[in-house]
C-alpha positions as CSV (number, residue, x, y, z in Angstrom):
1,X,12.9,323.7,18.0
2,X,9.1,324.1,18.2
3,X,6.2,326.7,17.6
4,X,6.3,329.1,20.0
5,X,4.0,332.4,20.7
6,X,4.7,335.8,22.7
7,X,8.1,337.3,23.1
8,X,9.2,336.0,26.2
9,X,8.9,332.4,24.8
10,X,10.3,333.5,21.8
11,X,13.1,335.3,23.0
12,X,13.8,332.1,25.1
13,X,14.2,330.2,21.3
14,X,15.9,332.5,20.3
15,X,18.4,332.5,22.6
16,X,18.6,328.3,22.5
17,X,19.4,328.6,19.5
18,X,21.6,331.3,19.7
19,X,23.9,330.4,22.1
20,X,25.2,327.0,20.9
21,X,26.4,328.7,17.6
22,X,27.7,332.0,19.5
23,X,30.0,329.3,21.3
24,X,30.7,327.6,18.0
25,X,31.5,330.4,16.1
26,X,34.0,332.2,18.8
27,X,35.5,328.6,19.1
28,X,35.9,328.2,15.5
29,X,37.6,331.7,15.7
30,X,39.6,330.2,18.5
31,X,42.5,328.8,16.3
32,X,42.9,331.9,14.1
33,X,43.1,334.0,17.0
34,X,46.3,331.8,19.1
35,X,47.5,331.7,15.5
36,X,47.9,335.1,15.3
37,X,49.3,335.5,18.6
38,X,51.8,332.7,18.6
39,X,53.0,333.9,15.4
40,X,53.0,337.8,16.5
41,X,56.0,336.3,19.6
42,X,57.9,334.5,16.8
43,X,58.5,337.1,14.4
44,X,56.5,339.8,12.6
45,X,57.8,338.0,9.5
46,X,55.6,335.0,10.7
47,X,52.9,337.3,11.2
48,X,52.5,338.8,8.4
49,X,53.2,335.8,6.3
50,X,50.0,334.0,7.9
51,X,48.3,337.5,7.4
52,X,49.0,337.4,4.1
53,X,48.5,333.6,3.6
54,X,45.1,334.6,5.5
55,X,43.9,336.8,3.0
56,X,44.1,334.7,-0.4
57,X,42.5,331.3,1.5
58,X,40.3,332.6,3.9
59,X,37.9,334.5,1.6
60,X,37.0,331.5,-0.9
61,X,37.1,329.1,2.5
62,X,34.4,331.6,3.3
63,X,32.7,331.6,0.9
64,X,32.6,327.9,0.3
65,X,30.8,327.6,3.8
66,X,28.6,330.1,3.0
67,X,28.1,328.5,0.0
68,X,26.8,325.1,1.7
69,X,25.4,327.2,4.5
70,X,22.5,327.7,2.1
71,X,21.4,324.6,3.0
72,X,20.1,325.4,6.5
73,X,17.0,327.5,5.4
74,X,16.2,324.3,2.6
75,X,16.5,321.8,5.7
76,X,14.8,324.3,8.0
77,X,11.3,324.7,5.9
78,X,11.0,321.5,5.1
79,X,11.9,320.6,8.6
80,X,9.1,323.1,9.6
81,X,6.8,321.3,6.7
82,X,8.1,317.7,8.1
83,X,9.1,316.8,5.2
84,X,11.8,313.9,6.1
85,X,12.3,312.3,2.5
86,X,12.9,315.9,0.8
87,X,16.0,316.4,3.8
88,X,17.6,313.1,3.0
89,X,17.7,313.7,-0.4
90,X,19.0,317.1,-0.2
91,X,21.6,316.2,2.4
92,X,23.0,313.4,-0.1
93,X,23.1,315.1,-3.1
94,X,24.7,317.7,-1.5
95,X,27.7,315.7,-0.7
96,X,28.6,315.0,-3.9
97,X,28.2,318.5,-5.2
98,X,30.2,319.7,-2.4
99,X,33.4,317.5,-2.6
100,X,33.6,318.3,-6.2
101,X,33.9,322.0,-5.3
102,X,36.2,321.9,-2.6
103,X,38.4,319.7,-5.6
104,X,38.0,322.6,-8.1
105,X,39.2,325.1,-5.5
106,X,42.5,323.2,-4.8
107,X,43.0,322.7,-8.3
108,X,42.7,326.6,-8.7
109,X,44.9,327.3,-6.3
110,X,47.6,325.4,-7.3
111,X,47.5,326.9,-10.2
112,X,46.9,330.9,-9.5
113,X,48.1,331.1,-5.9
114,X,52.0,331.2,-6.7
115,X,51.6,333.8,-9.3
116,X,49.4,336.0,-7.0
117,X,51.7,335.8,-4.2
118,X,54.8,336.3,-6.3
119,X,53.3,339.2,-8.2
120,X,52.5,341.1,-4.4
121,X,56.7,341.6,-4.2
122,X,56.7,340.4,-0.6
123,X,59.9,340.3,1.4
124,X,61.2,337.0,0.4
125,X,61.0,335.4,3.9
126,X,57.4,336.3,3.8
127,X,56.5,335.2,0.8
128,X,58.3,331.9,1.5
129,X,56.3,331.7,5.2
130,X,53.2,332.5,3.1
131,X,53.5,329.5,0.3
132,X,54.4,327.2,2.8
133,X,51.5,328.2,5.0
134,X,48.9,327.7,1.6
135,X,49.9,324.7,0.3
136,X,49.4,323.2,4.0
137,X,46.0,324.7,4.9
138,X,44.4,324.0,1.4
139,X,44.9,320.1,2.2
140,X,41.8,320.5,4.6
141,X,39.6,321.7,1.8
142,X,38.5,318.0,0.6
143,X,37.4,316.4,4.6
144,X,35.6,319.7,5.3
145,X,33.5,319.9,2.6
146,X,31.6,317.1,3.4
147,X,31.7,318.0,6.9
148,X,29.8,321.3,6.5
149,X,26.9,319.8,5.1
150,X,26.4,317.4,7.9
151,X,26.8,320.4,10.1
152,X,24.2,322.6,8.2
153,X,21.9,319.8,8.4
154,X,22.4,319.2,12.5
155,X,21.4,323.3,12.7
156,X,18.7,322.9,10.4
157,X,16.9,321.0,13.2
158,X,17.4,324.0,15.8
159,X,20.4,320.8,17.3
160,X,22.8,323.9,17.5
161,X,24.4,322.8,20.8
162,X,25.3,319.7,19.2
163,X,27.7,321.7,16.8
164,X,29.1,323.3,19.5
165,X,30.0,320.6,21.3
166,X,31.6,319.2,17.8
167,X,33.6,322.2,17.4
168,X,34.6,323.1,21.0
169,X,35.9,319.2,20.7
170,X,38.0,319.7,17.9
171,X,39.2,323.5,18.5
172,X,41.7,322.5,21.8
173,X,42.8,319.6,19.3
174,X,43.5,322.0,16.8
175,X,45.4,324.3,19.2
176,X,47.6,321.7,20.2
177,X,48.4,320.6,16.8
178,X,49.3,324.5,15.4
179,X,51.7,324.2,18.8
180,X,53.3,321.3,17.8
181,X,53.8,322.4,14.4
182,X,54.8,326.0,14.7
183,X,57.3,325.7,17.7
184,X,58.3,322.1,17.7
185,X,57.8,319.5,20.2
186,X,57.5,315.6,20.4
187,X,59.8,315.2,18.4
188,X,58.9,317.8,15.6
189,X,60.9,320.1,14.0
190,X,59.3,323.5,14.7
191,X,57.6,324.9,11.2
192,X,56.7,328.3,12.6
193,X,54.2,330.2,10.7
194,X,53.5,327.6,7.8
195,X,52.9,325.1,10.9
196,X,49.2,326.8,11.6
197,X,48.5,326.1,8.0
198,X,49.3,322.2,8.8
199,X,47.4,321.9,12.3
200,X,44.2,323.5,10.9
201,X,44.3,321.0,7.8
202,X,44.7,317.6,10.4
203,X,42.1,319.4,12.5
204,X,39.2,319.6,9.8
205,X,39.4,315.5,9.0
206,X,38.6,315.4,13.3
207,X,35.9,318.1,12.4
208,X,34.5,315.3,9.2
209,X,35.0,312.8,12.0
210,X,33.1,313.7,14.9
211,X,30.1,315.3,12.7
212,X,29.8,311.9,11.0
213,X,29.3,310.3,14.5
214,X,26.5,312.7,15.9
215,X,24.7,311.7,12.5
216,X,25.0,308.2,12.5
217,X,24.5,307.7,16.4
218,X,21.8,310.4,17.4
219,X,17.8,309.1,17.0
220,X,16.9,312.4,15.7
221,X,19.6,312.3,12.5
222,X,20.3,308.6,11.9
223,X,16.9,308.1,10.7
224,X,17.2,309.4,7.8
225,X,20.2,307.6,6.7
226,X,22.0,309.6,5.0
227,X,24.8,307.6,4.5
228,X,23.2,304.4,3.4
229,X,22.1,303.6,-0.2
230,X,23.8,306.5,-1.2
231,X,21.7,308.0,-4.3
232,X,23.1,308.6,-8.1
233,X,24.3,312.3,-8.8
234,X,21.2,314.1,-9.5
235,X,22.2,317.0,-11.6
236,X,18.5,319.0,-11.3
237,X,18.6,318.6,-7.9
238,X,22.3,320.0,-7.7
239,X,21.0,323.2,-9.8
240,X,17.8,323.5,-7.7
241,X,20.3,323.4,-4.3
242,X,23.0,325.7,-6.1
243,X,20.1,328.5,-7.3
244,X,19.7,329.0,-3.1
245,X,23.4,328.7,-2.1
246,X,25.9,330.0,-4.5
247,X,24.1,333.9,-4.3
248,X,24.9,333.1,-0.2
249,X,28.7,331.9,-1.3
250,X,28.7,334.6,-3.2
251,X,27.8,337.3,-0.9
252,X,29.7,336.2,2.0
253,X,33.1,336.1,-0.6
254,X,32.0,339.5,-1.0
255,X,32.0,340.8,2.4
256,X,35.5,338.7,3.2
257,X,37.0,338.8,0.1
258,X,36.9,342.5,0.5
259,X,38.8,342.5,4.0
260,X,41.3,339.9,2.4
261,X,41.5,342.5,-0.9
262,X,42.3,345.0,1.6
263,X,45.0,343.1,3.2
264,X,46.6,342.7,0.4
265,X,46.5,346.2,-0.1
266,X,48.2,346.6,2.6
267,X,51.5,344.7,1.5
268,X,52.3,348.2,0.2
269,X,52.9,350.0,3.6
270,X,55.6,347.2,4.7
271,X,55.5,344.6,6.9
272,X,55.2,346.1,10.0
273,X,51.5,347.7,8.4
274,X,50.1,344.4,7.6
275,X,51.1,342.7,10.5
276,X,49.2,345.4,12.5
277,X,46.2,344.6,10.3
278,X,46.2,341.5,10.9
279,X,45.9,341.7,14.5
280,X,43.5,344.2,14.3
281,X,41.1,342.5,11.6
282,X,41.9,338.9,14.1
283,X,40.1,341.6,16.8
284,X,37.3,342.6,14.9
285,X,36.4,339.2,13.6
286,X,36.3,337.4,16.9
287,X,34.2,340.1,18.2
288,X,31.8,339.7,14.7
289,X,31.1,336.5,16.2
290,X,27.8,337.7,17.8
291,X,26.0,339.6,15.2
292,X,27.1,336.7,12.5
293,X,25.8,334.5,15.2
294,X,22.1,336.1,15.5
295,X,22.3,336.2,11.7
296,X,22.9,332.4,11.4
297,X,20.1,332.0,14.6
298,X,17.6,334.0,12.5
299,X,18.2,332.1,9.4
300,X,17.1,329.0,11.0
301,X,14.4,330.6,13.0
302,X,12.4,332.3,9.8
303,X,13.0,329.2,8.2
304,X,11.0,327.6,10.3
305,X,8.4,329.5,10.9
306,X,8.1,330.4,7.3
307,X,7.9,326.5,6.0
308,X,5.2,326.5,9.1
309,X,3.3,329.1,6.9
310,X,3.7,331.5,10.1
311,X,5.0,335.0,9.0
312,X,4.0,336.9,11.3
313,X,6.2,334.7,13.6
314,X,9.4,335.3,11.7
315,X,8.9,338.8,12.1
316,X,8.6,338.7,15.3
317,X,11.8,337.0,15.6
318,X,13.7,339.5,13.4
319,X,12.2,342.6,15.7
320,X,13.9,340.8,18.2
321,X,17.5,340.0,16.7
322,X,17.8,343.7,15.6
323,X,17.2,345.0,19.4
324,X,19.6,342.4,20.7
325,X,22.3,342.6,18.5
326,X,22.9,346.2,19.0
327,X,22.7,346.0,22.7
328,X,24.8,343.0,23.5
329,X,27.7,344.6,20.6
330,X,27.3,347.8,22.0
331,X,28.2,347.0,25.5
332,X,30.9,344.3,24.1
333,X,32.5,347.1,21.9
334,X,33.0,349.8,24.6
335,X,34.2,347.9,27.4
336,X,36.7,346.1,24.6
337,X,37.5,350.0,23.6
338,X,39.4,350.4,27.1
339,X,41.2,348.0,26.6
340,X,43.0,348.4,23.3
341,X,46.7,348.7,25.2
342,X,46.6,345.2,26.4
343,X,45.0,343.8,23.1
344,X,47.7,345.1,21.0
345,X,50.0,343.9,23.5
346,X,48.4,340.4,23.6
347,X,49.5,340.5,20.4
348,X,52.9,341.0,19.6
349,X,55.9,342.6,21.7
350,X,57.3,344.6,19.0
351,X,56.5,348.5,19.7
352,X,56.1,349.9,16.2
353,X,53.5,347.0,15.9
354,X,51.7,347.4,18.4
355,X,51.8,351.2,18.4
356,X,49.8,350.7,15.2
357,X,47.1,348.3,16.1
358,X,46.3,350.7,18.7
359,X,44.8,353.2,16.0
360,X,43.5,349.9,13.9
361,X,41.6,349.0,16.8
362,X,39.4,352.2,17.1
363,X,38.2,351.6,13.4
364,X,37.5,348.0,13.6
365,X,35.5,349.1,17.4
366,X,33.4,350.9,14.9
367,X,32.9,348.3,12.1
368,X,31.1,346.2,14.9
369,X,28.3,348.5,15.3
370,X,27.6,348.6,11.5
371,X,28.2,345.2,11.4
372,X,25.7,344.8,14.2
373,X,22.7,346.1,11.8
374,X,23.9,344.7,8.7
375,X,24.4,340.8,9.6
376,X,20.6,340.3,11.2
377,X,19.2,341.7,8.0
378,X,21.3,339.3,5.6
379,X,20.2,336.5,8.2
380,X,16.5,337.1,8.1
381,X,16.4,337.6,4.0
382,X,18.6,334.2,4.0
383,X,15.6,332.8,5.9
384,X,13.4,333.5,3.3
385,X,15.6,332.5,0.8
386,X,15.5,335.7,-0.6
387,X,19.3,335.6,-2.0
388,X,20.3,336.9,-5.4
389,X,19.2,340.5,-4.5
390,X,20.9,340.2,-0.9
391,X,23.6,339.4,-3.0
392,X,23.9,342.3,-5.4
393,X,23.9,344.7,-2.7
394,X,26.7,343.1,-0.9
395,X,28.6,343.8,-3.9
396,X,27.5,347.3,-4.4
397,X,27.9,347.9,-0.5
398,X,31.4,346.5,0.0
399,X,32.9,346.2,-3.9
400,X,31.1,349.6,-5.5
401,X,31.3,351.6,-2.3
402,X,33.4,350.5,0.6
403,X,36.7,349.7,-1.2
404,X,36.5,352.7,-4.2
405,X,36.5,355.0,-1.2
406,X,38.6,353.5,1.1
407,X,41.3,353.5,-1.6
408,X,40.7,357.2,-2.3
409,X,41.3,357.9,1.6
410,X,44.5,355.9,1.6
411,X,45.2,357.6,-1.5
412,X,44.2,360.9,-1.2
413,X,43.8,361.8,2.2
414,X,46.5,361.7,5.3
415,X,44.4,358.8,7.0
416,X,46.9,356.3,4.5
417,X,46.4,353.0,5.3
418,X,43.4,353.4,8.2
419,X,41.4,355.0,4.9
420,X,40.3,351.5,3.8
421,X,38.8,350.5,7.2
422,X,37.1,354.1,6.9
423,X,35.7,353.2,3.5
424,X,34.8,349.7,4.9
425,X,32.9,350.7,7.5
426,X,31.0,353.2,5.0
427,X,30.1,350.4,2.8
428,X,28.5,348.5,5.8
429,X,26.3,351.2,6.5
430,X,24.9,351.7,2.7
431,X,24.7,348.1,2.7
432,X,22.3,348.0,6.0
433,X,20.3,351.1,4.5
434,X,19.7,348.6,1.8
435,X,18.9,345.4,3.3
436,X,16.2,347.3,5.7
437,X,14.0,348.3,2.4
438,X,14.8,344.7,1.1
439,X,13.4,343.2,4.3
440,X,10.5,345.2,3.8
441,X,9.8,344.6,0.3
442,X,9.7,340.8,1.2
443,X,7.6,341.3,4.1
444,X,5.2,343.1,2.3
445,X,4.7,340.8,-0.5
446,X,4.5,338.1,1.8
447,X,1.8,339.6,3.8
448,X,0.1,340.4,0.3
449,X,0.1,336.7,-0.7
450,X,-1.3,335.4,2.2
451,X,-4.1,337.7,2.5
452,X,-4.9,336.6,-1.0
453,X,-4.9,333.3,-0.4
454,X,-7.3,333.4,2.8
């Protein structure tokens, strides 16, 4: 990653550093999706189990990488400032704050999760499927935390291909092991559903693994030496680190607590309903890949150029994310919309099922194009490090808009359980509304200090 000028150069950064994580991301996706789909041709049972199962860990697992993903803008200006001492230090501080969340978050679960399942009156096969599914997944928790950091602070430096090469490594390993575990073989009694939950937990120590080699072996990352002479806990610098990421934890629980709220929500149509949900929100999230992509892409860029004291740099980059995203999702989005008979029979084989999804699928087709607007925004504030207030309005977008009126048009109206994706999609599009005068504000006062300053 270097200074560039004009668009064409910078569209071609933007795109070298785009790539790498669009391949990461869709690869990181990879699992959840053949997990879906293997379960869908064992039993709906087994699918909605993992659906629910889905919807209680996903959203904190979320949110705990988004929380440590606010480490890439820290890395990235004082990458930008070359600042090499100020990186090691927040890279090793960071591990120990880390670990010690992902601990507290097993500890919670253990002891909320059984009472939250129970209190959701699932069939009892599901609810079984489900617990068995948790307890194995939420092993993972403790190797990734540490891994996450490492992996922030490879991006930081624009090495994005690196992490795609790390995760496009581990993802066929991961496949193999849900395989194993879910249907049985060498050996193995088949687990079915639960066995996903097990495969993606042995998969995340290989995902600790193979990051720790890049940063030990590679020139560019071993120099700093981040894991030798391993510093005393530094509780100021935790709470200076924390101030930046928890508001980006916190708003990215918002946005997928709210689709795992919803899920939930959905336990009250029957199983049939929530295993059609779960295919369809599977869908949508594979195809969010690219505008969450360009958001993480942007983050990094206006990082950069903002710790290189270039602003009018970083908004050139953001013009171009905005344009980009909503061309490349558009033409994703209606080509997948033809389609929609053999995604829902990709699947599952069972008709009432799939008969479902079919609907599902037009209203998660339209969350992508809201989604398309919204995640560039949040991606270009995060670059900033402009946080808490991108944080508020996730929670007035999604918690004080999208679900209030997506459970008034399940409610009230004959669009039942499609109402919350209705209200959803809503919520998205206040959000974006919001985040466009936010962007502004923050460009404006940036522009206003450094005319001062001159």
């Amino acid at each position: 990653m270097q200074e560039v000028h004009g668009y064409p150069a910078r569209a071609r950064q933007f795109f070298i550093v785009l790539l790498p994580i669009l391949i990461t991301q869709i690869s990181l996706m990879a699992p959840g999706f053949f997990n879906t789909v293997m379960a869908g041709h064992i039993s709906k049972e087994d699918l909605a189990g993992i659906a629910v199962g889905a919807s209680i860990f996903f959203p904190v697992f979320g949110a705990f990488m988004g929380l440590v993903s606010g480490l890439t803008p820290v890395i990235a200006q004082h990458y930008g400032a070359r600042q090499t001492r100020k990186i090691r230090r927040v890279v090793q501080q960071s591990f120990y704050w880390a670990t010690l969340l992902a601990v507290f978050l097993l500890v919670c679960g253990v002891l909320t999760v059984p009472a939250l399942v129970h209190a959701l009156h699932l069939e009892p096969v599901v609810e079984r499927i489900t617990m068995e599914y948790l307890s194995y997944i939420a092993l993972g928790l403790i190797p990734v935390a540490p891994a996450i950091v490492l992996r922030n602070f490879i991006d930081a430096h624009g090495r994005t291909r690196l992490t795609m090469y790390i995760t496009m490594t581990t993802i066929p390993i991961n496949i193999v092991l849900n395989y194993i575990f879910m249907y049985g073989a060498c050996g193995i009694e088949p687990l079915g559903g639960p066995g996903a939950g097990l495969g993606a937990a042995l998969s995340y120590g290989v995902f600790l693994v193979l990051n720790s080699i890049v940063v030990l072996r590679i020139k560019q990352f071993a120099r700093y030496h981040v894991f030798a002479r391993l510093p005393r806990p530094i509780l100021g610098d935790w709470w200076v680190l924390l101030k930046i990421c928890i508001p980006i934890g916190l708003t990215v629980f918002c946005e997928q607590s709210i689709f795992g709220a919803v899920g939930l929500l959905m336990a009250a149509y029957g199983t049939t309903v929530v295993a059609a949900h779960q295919a369809a929100m599977n869908f949508t999230t594979i195809v969010y890949m690219l505008p969450l992509s360009v958001s993480m892409a942007i983050t990094i860029l206006v990082g950069f150029e903002v710790g290189g004291g270039r602003e009018n740099g970083a908004r050139a980059y953001i013009r171009l994310s905005r344009v980009l995203t909503l061309v490349f999702v558009g033409v994703i989005a209606l080509g997948l919309a033809a389609m929609r008979d053999s995604v829902a029979a990709l699947y599952t084989t069972n008709p009432e099922v799939q008969e479902l999804l079919r609907v599902f699928l037009l209203y998660a087709l339209v969350m992508q194009f809201c989604d398309c607007v919204n995640a560039p925004l949040q991606g270009a504030l995060r670059g900033y490090k402009d946080v808490t207030v991108t944080f508020w309005l996730a929670v007035l977008s999604f918690w004080g808009i999208g679900l209030p009126s997506g459970y008034v048009l399940a409610g009230w109206t004959e669009l039942g359980p499609f109402g919350y994706w209705a209200g959803l999609n809503g919520g998205i599009i206040v959000g974006a509304v919001m985040l466009m005068i936010r962007l502004r504000i923050i460009e404006d006062r940036m522009r206003r200090a450094k005319m001062q300053s001159a």
